[in-house]
C-alpha positions as CSV (number, residue, x, y, z in Angstrom):
1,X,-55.4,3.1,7.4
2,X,-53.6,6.5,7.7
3,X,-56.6,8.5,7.7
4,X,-56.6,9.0,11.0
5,X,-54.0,11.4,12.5
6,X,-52.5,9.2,15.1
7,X,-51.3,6.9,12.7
8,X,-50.0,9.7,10.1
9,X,-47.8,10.8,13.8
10,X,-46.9,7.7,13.8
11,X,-45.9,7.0,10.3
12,X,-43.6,10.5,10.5
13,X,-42.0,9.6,13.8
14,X,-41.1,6.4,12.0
15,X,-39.4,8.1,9.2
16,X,-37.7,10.4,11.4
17,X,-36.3,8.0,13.2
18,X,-35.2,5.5,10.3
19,X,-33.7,9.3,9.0
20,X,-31.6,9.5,12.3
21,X,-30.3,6.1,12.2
22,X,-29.1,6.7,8.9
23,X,-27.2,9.8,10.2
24,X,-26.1,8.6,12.8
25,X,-24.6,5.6,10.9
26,X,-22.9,7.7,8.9
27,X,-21.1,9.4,10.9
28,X,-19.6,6.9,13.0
29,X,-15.9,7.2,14.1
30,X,-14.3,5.4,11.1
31,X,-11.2,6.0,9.0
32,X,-11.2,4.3,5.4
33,X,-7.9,2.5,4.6
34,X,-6.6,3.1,0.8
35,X,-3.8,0.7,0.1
36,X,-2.6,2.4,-2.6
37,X,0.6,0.5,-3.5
38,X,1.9,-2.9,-3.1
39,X,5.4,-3.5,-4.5
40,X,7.5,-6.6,-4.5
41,X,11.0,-6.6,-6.8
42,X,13.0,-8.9,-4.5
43,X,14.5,-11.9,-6.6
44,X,14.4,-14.3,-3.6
45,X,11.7,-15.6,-1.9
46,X,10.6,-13.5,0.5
47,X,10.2,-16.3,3.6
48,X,14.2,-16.7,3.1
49,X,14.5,-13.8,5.6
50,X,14.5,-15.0,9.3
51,X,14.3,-11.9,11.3
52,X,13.1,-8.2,11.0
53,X,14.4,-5.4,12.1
54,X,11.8,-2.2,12.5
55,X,13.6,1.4,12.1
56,X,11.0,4.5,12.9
57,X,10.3,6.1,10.1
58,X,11.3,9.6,9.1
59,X,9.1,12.2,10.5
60,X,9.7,15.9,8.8
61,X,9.0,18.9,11.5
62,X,7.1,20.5,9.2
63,X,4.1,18.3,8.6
64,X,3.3,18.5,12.3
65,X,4.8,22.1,13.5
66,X,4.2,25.9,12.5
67,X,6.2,27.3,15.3
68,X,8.8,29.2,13.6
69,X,10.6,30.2,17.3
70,X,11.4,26.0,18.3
71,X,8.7,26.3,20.7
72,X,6.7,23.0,20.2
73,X,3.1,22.6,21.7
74,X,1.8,20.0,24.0
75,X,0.2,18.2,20.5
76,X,2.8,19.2,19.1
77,X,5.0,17.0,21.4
78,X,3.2,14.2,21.0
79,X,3.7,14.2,17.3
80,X,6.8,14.0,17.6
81,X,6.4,10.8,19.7
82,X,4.5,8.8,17.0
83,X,7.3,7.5,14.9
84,X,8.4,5.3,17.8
85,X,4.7,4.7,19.2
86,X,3.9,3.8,14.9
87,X,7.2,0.9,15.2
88,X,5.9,-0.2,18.5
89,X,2.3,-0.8,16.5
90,X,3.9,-2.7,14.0
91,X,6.4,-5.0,16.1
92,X,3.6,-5.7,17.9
93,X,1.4,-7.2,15.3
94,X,4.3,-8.8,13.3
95,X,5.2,-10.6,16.3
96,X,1.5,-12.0,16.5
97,X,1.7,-13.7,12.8
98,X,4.6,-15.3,14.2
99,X,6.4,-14.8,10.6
100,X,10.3,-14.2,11.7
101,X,12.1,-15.9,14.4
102,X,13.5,-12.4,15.4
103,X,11.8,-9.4,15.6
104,X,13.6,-6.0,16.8
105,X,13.9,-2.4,17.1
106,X,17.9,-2.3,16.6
107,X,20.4,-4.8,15.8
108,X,22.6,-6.0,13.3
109,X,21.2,-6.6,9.5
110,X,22.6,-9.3,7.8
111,X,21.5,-11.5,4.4
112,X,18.3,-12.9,6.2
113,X,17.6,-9.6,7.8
114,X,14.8,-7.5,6.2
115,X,15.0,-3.9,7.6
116,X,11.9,-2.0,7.5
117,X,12.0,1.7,6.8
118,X,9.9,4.7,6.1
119,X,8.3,8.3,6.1
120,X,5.2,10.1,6.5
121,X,4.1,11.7,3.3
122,X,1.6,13.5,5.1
123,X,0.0,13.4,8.9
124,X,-2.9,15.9,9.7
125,X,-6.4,15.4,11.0
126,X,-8.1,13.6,8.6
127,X,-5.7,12.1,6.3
128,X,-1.9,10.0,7.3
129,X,0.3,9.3,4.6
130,X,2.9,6.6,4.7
131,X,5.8,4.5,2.4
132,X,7.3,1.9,3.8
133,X,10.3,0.0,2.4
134,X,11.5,-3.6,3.2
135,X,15.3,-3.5,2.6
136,X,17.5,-6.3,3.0
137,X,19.9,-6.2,5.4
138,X,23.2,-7.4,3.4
139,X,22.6,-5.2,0.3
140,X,20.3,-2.4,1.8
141,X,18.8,-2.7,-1.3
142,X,15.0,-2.2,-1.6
143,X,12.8,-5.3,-1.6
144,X,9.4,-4.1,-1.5
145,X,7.4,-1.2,-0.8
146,X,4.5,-0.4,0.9
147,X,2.1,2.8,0.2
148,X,-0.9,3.7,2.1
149,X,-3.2,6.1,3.3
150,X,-5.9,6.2,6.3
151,X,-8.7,8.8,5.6
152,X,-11.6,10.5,7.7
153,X,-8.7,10.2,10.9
154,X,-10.5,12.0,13.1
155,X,-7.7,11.4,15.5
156,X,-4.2,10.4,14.7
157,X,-2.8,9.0,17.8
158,X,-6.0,6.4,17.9
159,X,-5.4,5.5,14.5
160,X,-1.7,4.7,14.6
161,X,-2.4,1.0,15.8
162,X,-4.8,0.4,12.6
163,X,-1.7,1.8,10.9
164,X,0.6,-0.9,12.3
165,X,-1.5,-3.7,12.0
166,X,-2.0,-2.5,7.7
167,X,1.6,-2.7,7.8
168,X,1.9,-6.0,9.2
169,X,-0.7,-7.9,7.2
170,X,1.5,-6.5,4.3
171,X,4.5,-7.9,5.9
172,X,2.3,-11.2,6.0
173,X,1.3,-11.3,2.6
174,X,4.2,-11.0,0.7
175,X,5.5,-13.8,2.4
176,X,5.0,-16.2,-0.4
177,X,6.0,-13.4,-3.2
């Protein structure tokens, strides 16, 4: 059957075009998401805590910045912005679970308060690196802690709300640790 050269065009145009789709598949605008750390030392139950209180996490100059004269760039600006953009992310998508009766950006901490904190380990192009600790609010003692990092991030404002809702299933699943 593919003695005849229209059908040897057509067998090649076939391949070619399986060979594009595979290509094409691959590089899609993905990041992979390596949870790399999942932590829980609290002694209580985690659903004894009623509200959550979200603090932006810590945001050295340095990963983001190589001005050495204070001048920041337009991108650079907008790094700076992420921290709060990051919380708004994750308050968003905690409220959804509908977990705590009280969810904020500031207020007062108390024994059923979990306070969630952090840093960025690393924020570049293709790779953001975060910790985030759950503290509780009488104590300030750590409860659990939360390690992860977002790969192939092609770019790192889009993938800041993938970030918050990682955070939040985490926030979800320990509920019951």
């Amino acid at each position: 059957m593919l003695n005849k050269p229209c059908s040897y065009r057509r067998a090649l145009l076939s391949l070619l075009c399986v060979c594009l789709l595979c290509l094409c598949a691959g590089c899609a605008a993905s990041s992979a998401t390596i949870i790399e750390e999942e932590v829980v030392t609290n002694p209580k139950p985690m659903y004894s805590y009623t509200s959550l209180i979200i603090r932006d996490l810590e945001l050295r100059r340095d990963l983001y910045c190589d001005a050495r004269d204070g001048k920041l760039s337009q991108r650079e600006l907008q790094y700076e912005k992420l921290p709060a953009e990051l919380s708004e992310h994750i308050e968003r998508y905690v409220k959804s679970h509908r977990t705590y009766a009280t969810i904020s950006r500031d207020g007062k901490a108390d024994a059923a308060t979990l306070v969630l904190t952090g840093k960025f380990i690393r924020l570049g192009r293709f790779k953001i690196s975060v910790i985030i600790s759950l503290r509780d609010g009488a104590s300030g003692q750590e409860v659990a802690h939360f390690r992860q990092t977002l790969w192939d991030v092609l770019d790192t404002t889009d993938s800041f709300s993938n970030l918050g809702r990682e955070v939040a299933d985490f926030i979800n699943r320990i509920q019951y640790k």
